[in-house]
Each structure stands twice: as structure tokens, then as C-alpha cells.
C-alpha positions as CSV (number, residue, x, y, z in Angstrom):
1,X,-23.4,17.1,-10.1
2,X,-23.7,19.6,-7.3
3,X,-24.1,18.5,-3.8
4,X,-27.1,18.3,-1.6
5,X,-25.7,19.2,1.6
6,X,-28.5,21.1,3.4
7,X,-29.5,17.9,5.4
8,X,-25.8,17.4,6.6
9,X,-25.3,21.1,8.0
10,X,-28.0,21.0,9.9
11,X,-27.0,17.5,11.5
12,X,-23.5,19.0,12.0
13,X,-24.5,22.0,13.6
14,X,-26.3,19.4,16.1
15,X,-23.5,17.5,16.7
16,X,-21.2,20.2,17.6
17,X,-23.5,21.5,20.7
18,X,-23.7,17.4,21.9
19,X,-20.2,15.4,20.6
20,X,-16.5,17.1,20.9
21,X,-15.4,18.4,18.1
22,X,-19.3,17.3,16.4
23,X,-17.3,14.0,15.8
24,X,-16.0,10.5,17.5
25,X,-13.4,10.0,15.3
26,X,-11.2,13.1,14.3
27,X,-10.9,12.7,10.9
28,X,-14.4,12.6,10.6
29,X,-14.9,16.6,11.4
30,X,-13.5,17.3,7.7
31,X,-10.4,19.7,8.8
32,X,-8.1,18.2,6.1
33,X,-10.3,19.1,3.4
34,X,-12.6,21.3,4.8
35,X,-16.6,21.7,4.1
36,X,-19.3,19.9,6.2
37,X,-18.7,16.8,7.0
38,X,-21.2,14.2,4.9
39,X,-23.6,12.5,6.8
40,X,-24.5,9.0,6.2
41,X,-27.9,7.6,6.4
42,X,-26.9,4.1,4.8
43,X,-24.6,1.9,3.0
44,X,-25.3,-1.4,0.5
45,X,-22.5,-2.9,-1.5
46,X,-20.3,-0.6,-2.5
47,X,-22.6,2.2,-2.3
48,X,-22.9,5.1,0.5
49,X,-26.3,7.0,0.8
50,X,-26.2,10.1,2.6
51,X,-28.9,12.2,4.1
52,X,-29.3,14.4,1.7
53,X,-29.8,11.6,-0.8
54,X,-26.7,11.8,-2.4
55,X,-25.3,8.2,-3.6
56,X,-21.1,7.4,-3.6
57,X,-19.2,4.6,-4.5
58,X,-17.7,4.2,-1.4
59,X,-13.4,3.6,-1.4
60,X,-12.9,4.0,2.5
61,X,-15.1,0.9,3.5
62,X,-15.3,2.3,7.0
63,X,-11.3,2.4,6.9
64,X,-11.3,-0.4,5.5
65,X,-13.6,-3.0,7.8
66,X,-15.9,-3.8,4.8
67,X,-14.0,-6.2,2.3
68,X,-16.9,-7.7,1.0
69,X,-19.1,-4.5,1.1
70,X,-21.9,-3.0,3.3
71,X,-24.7,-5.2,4.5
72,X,-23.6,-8.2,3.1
73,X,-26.1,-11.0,3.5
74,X,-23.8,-13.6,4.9
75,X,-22.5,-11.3,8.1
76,X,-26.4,-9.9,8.1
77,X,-27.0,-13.4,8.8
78,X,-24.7,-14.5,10.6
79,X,-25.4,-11.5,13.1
80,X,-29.2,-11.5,13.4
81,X,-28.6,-15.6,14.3
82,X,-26.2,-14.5,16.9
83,X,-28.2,-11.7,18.7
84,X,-31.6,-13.8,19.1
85,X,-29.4,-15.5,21.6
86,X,-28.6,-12.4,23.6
87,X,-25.8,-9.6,23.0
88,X,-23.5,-9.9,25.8
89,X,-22.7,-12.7,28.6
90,X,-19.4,-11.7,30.1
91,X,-18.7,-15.2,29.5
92,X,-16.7,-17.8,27.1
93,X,-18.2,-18.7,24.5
94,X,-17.8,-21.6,21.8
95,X,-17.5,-18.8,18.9
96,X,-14.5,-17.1,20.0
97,X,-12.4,-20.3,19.7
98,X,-14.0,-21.3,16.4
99,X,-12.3,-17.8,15.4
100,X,-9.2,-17.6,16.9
101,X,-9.1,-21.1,15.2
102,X,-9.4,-19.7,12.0
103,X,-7.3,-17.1,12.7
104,X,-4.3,-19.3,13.3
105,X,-4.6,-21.1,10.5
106,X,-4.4,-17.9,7.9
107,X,-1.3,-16.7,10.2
108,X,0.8,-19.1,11.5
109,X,3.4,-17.3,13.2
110,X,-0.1,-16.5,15.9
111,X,-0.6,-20.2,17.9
112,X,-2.5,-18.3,21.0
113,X,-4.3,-15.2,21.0
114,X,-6.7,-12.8,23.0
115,X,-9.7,-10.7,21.5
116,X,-10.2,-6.9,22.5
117,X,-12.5,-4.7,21.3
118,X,-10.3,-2.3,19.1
119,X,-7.2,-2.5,17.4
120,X,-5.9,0.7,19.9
121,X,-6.9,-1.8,22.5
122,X,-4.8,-5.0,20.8
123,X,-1.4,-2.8,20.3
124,X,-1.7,-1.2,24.1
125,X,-2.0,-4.8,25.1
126,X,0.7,-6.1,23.0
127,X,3.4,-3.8,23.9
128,X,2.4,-4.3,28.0
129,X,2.8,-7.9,27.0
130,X,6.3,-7.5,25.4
131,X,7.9,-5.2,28.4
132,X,6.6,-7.8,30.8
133,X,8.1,-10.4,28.4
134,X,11.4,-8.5,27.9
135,X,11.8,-7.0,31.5
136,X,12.5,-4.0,29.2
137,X,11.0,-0.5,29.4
138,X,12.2,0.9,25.3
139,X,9.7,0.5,22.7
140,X,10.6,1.4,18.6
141,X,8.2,2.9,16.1
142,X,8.3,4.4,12.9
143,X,7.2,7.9,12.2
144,X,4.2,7.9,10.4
145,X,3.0,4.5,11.3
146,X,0.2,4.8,13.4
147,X,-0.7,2.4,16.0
148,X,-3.6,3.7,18.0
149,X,-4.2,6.5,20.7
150,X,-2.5,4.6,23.4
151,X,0.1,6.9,25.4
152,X,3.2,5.5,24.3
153,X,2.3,5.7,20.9
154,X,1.5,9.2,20.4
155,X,5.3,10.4,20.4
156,X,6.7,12.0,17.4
157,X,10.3,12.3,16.2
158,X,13.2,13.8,18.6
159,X,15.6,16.5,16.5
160,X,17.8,13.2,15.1
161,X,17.7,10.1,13.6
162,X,17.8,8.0,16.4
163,X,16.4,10.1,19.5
164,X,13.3,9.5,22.1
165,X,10.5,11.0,21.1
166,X,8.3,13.8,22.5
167,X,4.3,14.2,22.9
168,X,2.9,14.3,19.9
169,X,-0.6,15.6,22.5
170,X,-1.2,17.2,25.1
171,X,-2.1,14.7,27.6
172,X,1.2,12.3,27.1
173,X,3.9,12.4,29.7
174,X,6.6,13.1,29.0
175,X,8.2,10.0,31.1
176,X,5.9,7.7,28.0
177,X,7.4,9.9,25.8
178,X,10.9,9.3,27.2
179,X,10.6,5.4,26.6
180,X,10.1,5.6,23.1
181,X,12.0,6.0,20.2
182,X,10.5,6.9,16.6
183,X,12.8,6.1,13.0
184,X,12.3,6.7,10.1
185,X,10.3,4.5,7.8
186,X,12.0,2.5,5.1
187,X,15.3,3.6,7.0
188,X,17.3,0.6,7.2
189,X,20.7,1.7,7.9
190,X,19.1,4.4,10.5
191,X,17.7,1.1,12.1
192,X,20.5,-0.8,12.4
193,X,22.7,1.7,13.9
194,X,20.3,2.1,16.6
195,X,20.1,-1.4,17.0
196,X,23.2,-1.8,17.7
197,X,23.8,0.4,19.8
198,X,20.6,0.4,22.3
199,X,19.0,-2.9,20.9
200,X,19.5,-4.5,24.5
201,X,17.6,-2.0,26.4
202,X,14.3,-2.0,23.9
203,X,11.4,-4.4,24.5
204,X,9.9,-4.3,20.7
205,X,10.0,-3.4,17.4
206,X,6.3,-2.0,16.4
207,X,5.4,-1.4,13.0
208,X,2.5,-1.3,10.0
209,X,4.4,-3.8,7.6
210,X,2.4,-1.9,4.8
211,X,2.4,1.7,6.5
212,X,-1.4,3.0,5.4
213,X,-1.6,6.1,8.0
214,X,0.2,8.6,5.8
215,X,-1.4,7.2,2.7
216,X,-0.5,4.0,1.7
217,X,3.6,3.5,1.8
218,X,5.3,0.0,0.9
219,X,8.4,-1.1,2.4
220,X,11.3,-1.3,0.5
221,X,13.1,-4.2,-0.1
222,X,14.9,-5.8,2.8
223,X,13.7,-3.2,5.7
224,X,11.0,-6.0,7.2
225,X,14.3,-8.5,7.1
226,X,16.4,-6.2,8.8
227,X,13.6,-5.8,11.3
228,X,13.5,-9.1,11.6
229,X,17.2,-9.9,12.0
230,X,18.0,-7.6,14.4
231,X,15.1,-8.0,16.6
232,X,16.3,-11.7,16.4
233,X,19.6,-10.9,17.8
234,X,19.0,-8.5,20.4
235,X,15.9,-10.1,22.2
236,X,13.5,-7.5,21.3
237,X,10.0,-8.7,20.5
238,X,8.8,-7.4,16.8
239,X,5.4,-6.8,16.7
240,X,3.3,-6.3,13.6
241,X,0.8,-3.8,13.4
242,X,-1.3,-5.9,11.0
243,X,-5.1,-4.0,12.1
244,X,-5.4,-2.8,8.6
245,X,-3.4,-4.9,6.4
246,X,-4.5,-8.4,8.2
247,X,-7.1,-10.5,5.4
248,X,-6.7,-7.3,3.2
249,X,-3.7,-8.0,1.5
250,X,-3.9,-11.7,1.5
251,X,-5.4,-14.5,3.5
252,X,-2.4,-14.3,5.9
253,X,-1.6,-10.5,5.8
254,X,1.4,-8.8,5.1
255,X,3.6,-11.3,7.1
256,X,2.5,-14.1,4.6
257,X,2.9,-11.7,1.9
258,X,6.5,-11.2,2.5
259,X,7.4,-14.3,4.5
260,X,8.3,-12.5,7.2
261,X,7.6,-14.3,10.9
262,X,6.5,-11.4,13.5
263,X,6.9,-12.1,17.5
264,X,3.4,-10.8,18.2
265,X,0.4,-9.7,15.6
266,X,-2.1,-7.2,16.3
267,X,-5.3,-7.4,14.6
268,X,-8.6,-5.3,13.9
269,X,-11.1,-4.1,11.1
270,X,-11.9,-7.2,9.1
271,X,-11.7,-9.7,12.2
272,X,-14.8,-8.1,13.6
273,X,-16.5,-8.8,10.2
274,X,-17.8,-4.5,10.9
275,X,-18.5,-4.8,14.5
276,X,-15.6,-3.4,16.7
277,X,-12.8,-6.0,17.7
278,X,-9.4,-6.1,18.1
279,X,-7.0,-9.1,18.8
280,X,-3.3,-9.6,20.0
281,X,-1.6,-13.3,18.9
282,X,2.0,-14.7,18.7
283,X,4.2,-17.3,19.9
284,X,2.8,-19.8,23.0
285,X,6.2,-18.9,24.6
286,X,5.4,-14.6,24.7
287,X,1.1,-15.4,25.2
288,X,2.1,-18.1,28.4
289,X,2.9,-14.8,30.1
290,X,-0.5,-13.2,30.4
291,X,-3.0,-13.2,33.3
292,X,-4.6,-15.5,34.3
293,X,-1.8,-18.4,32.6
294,X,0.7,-15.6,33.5
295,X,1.3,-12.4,35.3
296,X,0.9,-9.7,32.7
297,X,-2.7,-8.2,33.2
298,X,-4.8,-7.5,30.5
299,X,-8.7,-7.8,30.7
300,X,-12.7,-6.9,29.0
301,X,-15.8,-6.9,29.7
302,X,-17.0,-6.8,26.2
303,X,-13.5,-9.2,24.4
304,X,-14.7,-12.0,22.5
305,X,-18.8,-10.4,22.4
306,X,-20.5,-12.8,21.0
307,X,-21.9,-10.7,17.7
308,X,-18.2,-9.8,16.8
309,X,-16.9,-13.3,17.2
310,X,-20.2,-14.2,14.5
311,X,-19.9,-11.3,12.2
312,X,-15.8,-11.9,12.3
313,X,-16.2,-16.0,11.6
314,X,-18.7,-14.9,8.3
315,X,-16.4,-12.7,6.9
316,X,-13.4,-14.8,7.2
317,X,-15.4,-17.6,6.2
318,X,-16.2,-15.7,2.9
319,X,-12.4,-14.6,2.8
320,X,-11.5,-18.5,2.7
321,X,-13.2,-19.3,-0.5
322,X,-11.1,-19.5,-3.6
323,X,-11.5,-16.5,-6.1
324,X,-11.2,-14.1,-3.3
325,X,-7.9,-12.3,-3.3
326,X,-7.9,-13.1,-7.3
327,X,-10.7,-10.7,-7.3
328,X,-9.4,-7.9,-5.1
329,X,-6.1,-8.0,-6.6
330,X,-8.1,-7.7,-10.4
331,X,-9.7,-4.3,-9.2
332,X,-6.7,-2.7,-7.7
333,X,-4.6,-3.2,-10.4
334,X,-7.4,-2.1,-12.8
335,X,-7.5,0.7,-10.7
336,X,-4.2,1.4,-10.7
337,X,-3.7,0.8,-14.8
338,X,-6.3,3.8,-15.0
339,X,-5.0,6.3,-13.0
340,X,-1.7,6.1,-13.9
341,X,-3.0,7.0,-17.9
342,X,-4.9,9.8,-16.2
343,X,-1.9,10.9,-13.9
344,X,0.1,10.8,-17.5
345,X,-2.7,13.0,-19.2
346,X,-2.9,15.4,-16.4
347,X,0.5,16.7,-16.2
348,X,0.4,17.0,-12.8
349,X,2.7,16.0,-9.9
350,X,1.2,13.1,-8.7
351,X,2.0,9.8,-7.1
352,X,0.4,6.3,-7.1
353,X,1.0,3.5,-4.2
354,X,-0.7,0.3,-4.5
355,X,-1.1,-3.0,-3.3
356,X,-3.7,-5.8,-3.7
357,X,-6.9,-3.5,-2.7
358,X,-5.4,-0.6,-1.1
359,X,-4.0,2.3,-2.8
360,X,-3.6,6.0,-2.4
361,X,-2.7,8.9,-5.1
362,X,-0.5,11.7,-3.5
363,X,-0.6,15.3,-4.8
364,X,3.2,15.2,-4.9
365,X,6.2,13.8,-7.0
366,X,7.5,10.3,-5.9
367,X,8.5,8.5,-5.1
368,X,7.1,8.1,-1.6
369,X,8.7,6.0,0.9
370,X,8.2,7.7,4.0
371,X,6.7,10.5,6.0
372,X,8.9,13.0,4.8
373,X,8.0,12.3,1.7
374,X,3.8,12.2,2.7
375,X,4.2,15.7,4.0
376,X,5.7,17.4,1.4
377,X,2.3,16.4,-0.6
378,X,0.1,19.6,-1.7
379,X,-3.4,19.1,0.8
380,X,-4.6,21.6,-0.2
381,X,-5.0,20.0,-4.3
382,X,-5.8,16.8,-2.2
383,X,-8.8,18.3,-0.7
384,X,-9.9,20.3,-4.2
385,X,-9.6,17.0,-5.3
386,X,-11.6,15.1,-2.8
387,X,-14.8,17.4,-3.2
388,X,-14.6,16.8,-7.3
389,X,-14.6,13.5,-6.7
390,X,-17.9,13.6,-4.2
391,X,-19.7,15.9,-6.4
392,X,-18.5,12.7,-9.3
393,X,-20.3,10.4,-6.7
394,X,-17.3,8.9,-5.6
395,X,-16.6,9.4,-1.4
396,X,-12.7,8.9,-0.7
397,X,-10.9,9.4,2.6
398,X,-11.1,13.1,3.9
399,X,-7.7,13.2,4.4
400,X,-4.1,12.7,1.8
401,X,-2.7,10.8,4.9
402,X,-5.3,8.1,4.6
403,X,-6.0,4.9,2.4
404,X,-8.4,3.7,-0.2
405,X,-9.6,0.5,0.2
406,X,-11.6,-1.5,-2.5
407,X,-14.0,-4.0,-1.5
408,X,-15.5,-7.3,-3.1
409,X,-18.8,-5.5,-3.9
410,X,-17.1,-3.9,-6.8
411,X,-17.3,-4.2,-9.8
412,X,-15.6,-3.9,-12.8
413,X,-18.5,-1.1,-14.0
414,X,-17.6,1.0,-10.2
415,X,-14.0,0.9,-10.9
416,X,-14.6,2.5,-14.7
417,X,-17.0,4.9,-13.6
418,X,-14.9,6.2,-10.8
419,X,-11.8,6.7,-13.1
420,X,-14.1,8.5,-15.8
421,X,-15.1,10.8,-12.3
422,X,-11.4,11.0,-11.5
423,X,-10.3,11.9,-15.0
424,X,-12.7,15.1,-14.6
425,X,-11.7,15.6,-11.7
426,X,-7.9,16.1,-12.4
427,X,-8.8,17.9,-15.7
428,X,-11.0,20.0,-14.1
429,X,-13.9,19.4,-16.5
């Protein structure tokens, strides 16, 4: 079908003379695939509507928050319950126990934690928390993880394997810069050698367990061990960057997945059940050292707001019941059974990552472990792609660098009708 984009240009030509860049979120503004950005005017289930009246099936689930679909009647309730009793108090309530409760129970390696209001939030607060822990200044990330705008954390690689970083923006000292180093991904033996030799000067290890910021790239096997092992013996805190893959690729995220015991969790997206929350957890031993039990500050006006805590406690709630995962993991791999016949049929270079609900096909040869590898991808196919696919009805991240996410609130008949759409869309028919 051909797009019905008139409404949408005229709201983006709005919204760049009021919002920088016309957007609040970068990726938002289109640049990767170029076009005017699509405007929505509503979402139910697994469907988008824009303004223009265009309908989707929708695979980025506002990046991933909406596991069990837009509007779903539970949270709805759950949230119009919550804000007849106000929307804000600046004060404890009973709610954001009951979820941090339920929390710890899905992760166990997580026995105290503290809500934020954004997963950028949750990892700034979790590395302050290490260093003051640690008495350490180092901090370790892996290119092509990201982990949030904080300071620190926009650094990209130095001109080896193994050297501090530099500003990755304008805006980032260079001292930040200075104190942290960025690997490889999937680059064990690079990892150890640094270990070993500066492993006593770094605080922590940060890292998405399932990297899904440069598309979706697994870890091999044995890199989250060696993490693991060698945080273990030099002292350094690891720290799990679970905001997208916590209650998305099981009930206790990619730590339970792989049975592997982080230091410290940070965690976002599905917690807030599609309000905006963020939370930091981990051992009683790291947590005892934060203000007020301890002396590392950290505060919020809105942590813990009362219609995140009851949106968040619905959608884990719903997460809890049997089927769930069963479900999820049915789509993606009938998903993933699909496109790889189409990717066979097509004869192009392509590559398919996937677990449980996320996946991400990459307009380049595999395999892809790292982001090396996600760069080399062609964009500019990517972004031919992405518009075939919206003029199919089918909205997928504006970007080959981000993830797919399938929700709950599709079916079997969405997940056929959006390979029929992507088998046009790769033929060109």
C-alpha cells in the first residue's frame, strides 16, 4: 500500500520550530532511514495507528516496554485505580515494596533495591554506588552496549584493544572519558588480559548480557563466566545492564537465563508496566552503602511514583502466570523459522539473531558477534527495507542498530502476515 503521510509532515514540520531536533528521543527524528518520521495517534494490542490513519503491527513495543501489548486491560486498570488516589506524594508508599518484592523473587541475586525513574537513571546510580563501594575510580564497558546518556557512559573505543576511551559527544570530559575503558564484545581473551593487568584499579564490570543496542547480539559461550570469574577475583563489582532484557527473556532475565549471579542489576522498560521507571538491586552487602543506610547519595522526587509502582506490579503480575514465556518463545521462533526460508529464497546477505522475543535481521553476512561486525551492515538496504515493510503495515525500529521485540498480543495470524510483508519486501514485489 502507499503511505498516507501528509498528516505526519505537517506535525513534523511543527515539531522542529518547538522540540530539538523535532524529537525527544534521537532515534525518533528518522536519520537512519530517512523520510518523515511517522506520527502516532494510538496503539491497541499489537497494533499502531498513526495520524494519517495508517495501521502497523507494531515489532518495537515502545523499545520494548509493552510485553503484553498496548492498552492492555489489566495495567489500564490497574492504573486508573491508582491515579483516583492522586499521582504523586513524595512519599513511601505500600506499592513500591509489594514490587520490589516481586522483583526479588524473579531475580535472586537482587535482595535490596531502589526505584528511579529511567533505566539512564538506574545505571548512573549503580556505577556511583560501585565506586563508592570499591573506593575505585575505573569503570569497564563493552563497545556497542549501550547503557544510557550518563557521562561516563558515552565513551567510545581508544586506538587498542585495551585503552581508555574518548567522548563519544560533545559535552563529556574528557577526565569521564579518562576513567573508562571500552572492550570488545564477546572478546574474552581481550578481557582477561586486561583483567589482569588493571583489574585492581576498576570499580565494575558493566554490560547488556544480551547486547540489543547494535541489533540484537548474543554472547558467546563462556564470555558472561569469564566476566564473572574475573570480577570475582579482582574485587570489581559486575553489573548487569538488564533494562531491556529483564522479564523479556525469561521471568528472571538474562542472569536466570544463563545462571550467571551479577553484583548489581539495573532495570527498566517492563518494570514500569509502560510508565517510565528504572531500578538498581544487588547484594545487601553493596545496597547497605547508600544514603540514607549509607553514604553514597542517590535521590527522586518522582522514584517509586505511585502509577509506575501499579502499572509495573500488573504487568509482572501477568508475566507470573504460567503459559507466558511458553508463548513468547512460540512466536519468536516462528518468526525466526520464516525468515530464515525467506533469507534462503532472497539470495541476499543477510543475518538473523534471536532469542525468546527479541530478534533483529542484519543486512550483512554473519555471523555477528560484535560491533564490528553490526557496522559493517549495509543501512542503507536496512532503511529500503524498513519503508517496504511500513508501506506492508508492519512498523520496525528506524534504525539496523536497534531490536525487534514481539509482544503477547500477537498472534500466530500477525506473525504470518508480517513474514508474507517481509517476503515482498526482500523480493522486491
Amino acid at each position: 500500500m502507499k503511505l498516507k503521510t501528509h498528516k505526519s509532515k505537517k506535525l513534523w514540520n511543527y515539531s522542529l520550530k518547538h522540540l530539538a531536533g523535532g524529537v525527544n528521543s534521537p532515534v525518533r527524528a528518522f536519520n537512519a532511514v530517512g523520510g518523515t518520521p511517522i506520527f502516532i495517534k494510538a496503539a491497541k494490542g499489537a497494533r499502531l495507528s498513526d495520524v494519517d490513519g495508517n495501521s502497523y503491527l507494531d515489532y518495537v513495543t515502545s523499545w520494548g516496554v509493552m510485553i503484553h501489548g498496548h492498552a492492555d486491560r489489566d495495567i489500564q486498570a490497574a492504573l486508573c485505580a491508582a491515579l483516583t488516589k492522586g499521582t504523586s506524594y513524595g512519599a513511601p508508599t505500600e506499592a513500591e515494596a509489594v514490587l520490589a518484592e516481586m522483583i526479588k523473587k524473579a531475580l535472586p541475586s537482587i535482595e535490596k533495591l531502589r526505584f528511579v525513574s529511567s533505566g539512564t537513571e538506574a545505571v548512573m546510580s549503580a556505577i556511583r554506588l560501585a565506586r563508592g563501594y570499591t573506593g575505585r575510580d575505573k569503570i569497564v564497558k563493552f563497545t556497542g552496549c549501550y547503557h544510557g546518556h550518563a557521562d561516563s557512559l558515552l565513551v567510545k573505543a581508544g586506538s587498542g584493544a585495551a585503552t581508555f576511551g574518548a567522548p563519544s559527544s560533545p559535552g563529556v570530559p574528557a577526565a569521564f572519558a579518562r576513567n573508562t575503558v571500552s572492550l570488545e564484545y564477546n572478546d574474552i581473551e581481550g578481557f582477561l588480559k586486561f583483567m589482569k593487568r588493571s583489574g585492581g584499579e576498576v570499580a565494575c564490570v558493566i554490560v547488556e548480557p544480551i547486547a540489543a543496542n547494535m541489533g540484537l547480539v548474543l554472547p558467546r559461550p563462556g564470555f558472561l563466566k569469564a566476566l564473572r570469574k574475573a570480577c570475582s577475583a579482582s574485587g570489581s563489582v559486575l553489573i548487569f545492564d538488564e533494562v531491556i532484557t529483564g522479564f523479556r527473556v525469561g521471568f528472571g532475565g538474562a542472569q536466570g537465563l544463563y545462571g550467571i549471579k551479577p553484583d548489581l542489576t539495573t532495570l527498566g522498560k517492563i518494570i514500569g508496566g509502560g510508565l517510565p521507571v528504572g531500578a538498581y538491586g544487588g547484594s545487601e552487602k553493596i545496597m547497605k552503602n547508600l544514603s540514607p543506610a549509607g553514604k553514597v547519595y542517590q535521590a527522586g522526587t518522582l522514584s517509586g511514583n505511585p502509577l509506575a509502582m501499579a502499572a509495573g506490579c500488573a504487568a509482572i503480575r501477568k508475566l507470573s502466570k504460567p503459559g507466558v514465556y511458553k508463548k513468547l518463545e512460540a512466536s519468536g521462533a516462528a518468526m525466526e523459522k520464516g525468515l530464515r526460508r525467506i533469507m534462503v529464497k532472497s539470495g541476499l546477505p543477510l543475518t538473523l539473531n534471536r532469542v525468546g522475543s527479541l530478534f533483529t535481521l542484519f543486512f550483512s553476512k554473519g555471523p555477528l558477534e560484535n560491533w564490528t561486525g553490526a557496522a559493517a551492515c549495509d543501512t542503507r538496504r536496512y532503511a529500503e527495507y524498513f519503508w517496504a515493510m511500513a508501506e506492508r503495515g508492519v512498523y520496525l525500529p528506524p534504525s539496523q542498530f536497534e531490536t525487534c521485540f514481539i509482544s503477547t498480543a500477537h498472534t500466530a495470524a500477525d506473525i504470518a502476515a508480517t513474514l508474507e510483508a517481509a517476503e515482498g519486501a526482500l523480493s522486491g514485489k
